[in-house]
C-alpha positions as CSV (number, residue, x, y, z in Angstrom):
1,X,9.9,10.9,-28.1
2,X,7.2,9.7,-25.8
3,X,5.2,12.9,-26.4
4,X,5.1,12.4,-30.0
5,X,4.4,8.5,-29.6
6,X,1.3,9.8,-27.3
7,X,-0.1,12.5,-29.8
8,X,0.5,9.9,-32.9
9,X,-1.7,7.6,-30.4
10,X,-4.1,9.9,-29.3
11,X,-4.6,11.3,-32.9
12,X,-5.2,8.0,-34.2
13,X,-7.8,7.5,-31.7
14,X,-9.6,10.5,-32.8
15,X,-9.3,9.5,-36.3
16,X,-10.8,6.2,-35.9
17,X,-13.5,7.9,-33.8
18,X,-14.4,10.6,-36.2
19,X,-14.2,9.4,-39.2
20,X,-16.6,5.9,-37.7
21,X,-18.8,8.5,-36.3
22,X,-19.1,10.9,-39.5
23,X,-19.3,8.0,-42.0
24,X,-22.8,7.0,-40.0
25,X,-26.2,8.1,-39.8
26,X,-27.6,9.2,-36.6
27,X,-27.8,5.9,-34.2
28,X,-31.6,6.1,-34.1
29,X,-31.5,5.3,-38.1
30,X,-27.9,3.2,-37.7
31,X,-28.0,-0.6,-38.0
32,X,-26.6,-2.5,-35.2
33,X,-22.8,-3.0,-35.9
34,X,-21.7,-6.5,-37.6
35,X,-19.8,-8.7,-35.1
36,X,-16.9,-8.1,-37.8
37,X,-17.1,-4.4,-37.4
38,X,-17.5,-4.8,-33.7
39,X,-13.8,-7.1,-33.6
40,X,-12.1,-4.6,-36.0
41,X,-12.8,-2.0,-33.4
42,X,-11.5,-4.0,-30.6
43,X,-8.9,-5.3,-32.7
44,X,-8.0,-1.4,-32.8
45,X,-8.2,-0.1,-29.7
46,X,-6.3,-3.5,-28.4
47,X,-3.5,-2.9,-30.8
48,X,-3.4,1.3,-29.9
49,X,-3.5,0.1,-26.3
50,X,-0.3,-2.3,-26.6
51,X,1.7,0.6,-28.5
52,X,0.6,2.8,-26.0
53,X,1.9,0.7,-23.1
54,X,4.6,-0.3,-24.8
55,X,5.8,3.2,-25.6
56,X,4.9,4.9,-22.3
57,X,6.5,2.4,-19.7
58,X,10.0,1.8,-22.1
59,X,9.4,-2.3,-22.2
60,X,12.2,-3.8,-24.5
61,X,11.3,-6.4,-26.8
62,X,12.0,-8.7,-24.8
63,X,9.6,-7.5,-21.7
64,X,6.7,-7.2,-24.4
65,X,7.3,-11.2,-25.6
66,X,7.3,-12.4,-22.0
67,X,4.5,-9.9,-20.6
68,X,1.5,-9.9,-23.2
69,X,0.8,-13.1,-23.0
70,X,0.5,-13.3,-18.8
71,X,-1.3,-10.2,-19.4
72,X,-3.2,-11.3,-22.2
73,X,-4.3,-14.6,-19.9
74,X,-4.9,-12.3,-17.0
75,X,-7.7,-10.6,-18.7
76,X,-9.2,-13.7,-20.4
77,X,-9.3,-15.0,-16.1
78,X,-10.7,-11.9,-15.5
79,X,-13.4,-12.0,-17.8
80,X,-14.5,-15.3,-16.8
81,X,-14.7,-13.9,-13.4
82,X,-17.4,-11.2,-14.6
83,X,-18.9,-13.9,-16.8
84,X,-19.7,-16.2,-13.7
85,X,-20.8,-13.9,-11.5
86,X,-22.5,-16.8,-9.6
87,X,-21.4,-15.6,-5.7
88,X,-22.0,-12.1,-4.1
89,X,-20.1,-8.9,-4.9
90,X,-18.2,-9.3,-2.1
91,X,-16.8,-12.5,-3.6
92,X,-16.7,-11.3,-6.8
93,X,-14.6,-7.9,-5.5
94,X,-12.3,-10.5,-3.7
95,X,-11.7,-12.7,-6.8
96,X,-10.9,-10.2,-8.7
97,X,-8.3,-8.7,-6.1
98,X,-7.2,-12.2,-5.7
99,X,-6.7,-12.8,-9.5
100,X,-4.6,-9.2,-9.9
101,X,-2.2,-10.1,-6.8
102,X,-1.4,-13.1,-8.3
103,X,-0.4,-12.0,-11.6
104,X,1.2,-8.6,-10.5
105,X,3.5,-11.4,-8.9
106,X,3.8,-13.3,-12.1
107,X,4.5,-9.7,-14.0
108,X,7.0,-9.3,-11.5
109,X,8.9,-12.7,-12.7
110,X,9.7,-10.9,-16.4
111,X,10.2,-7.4,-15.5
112,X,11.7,-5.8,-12.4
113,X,9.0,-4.2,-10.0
114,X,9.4,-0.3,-11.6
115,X,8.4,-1.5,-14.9
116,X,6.1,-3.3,-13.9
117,X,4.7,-0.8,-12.3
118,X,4.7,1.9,-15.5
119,X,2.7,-0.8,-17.3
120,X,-0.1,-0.7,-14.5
121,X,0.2,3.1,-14.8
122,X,0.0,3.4,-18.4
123,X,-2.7,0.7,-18.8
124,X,-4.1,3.3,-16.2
125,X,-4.0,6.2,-18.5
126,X,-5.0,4.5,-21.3
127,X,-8.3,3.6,-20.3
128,X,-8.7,7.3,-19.0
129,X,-7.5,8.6,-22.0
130,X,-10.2,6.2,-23.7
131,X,-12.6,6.8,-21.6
132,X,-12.1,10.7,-22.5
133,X,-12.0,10.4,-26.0
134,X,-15.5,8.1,-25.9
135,X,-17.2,10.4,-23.9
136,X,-17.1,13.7,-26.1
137,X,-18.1,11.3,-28.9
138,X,-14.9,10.2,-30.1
139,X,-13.4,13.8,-30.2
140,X,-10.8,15.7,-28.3
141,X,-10.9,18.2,-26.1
């Protein structure tokens, strides 16, 4: 089940990705992207990352309606951390490490510690799976 939820997912991604990429003309004659078109693709690849997740760690409904949201907050923290970028590295590294202990322990207060766990590792391969998929120009390997 999980295999065929991954290729549905990954298949989808290439489908997005191709057909974007095909329907365009080459970037050095393509207009910049709208900012609509630029939130319906992050609207997409948030909403294939959730299924993803969701699928490949087993959260019930339950874990999904109490976890999104910290995560969801988590990222928004996280982003304002990039966004300020007012100290050093260093302090910027240790932020960040400071803002992902703190909400690994809030994770851990809605889902027992091996779930929790499978959502770090599939947000994990997620973003490598991504990653892949946006390097060989939205194609598969």
């Amino acid at each position: 089940m999980k295999i065929k939820m991954l290729i549905t997912v990954i298949a989808s991604l290439f489908i997005f990705g191709t057909s974007s990429i095909m329907a365009q003309p080459p970037s050095s004659l393509a207009p910049e992207k709208s900012k609509k078109e630029q939130t319906q693709s992050k609207e997409r690849v948030e909403a294939l990352k959730r299924s993803f997740v969701i699928t490949e760690s087993g959260m019930t409904p339950d874990e999904v309606t109490k976890f999104w949201p910290l995560y969801e907050e988590y990222l928004r923290k996280k982003r304002a951390i990039k966004g300020s970028e007012s100290g050093s590295g260093a302090e910027t590294d240790r932020a960040r490490a400071d803002l992902k202990d703190e909400y690994y322990d809030k994770y851990l207060e809605v889902m027992p510690k091996n779930k929790v766990d499978a959502v770090m590792k599939s947000l994990k391969d997620f973003r490598k799976k991504l990653a892949e998929i946006l390097k060989n120009g939205g194609k598969l390997e």
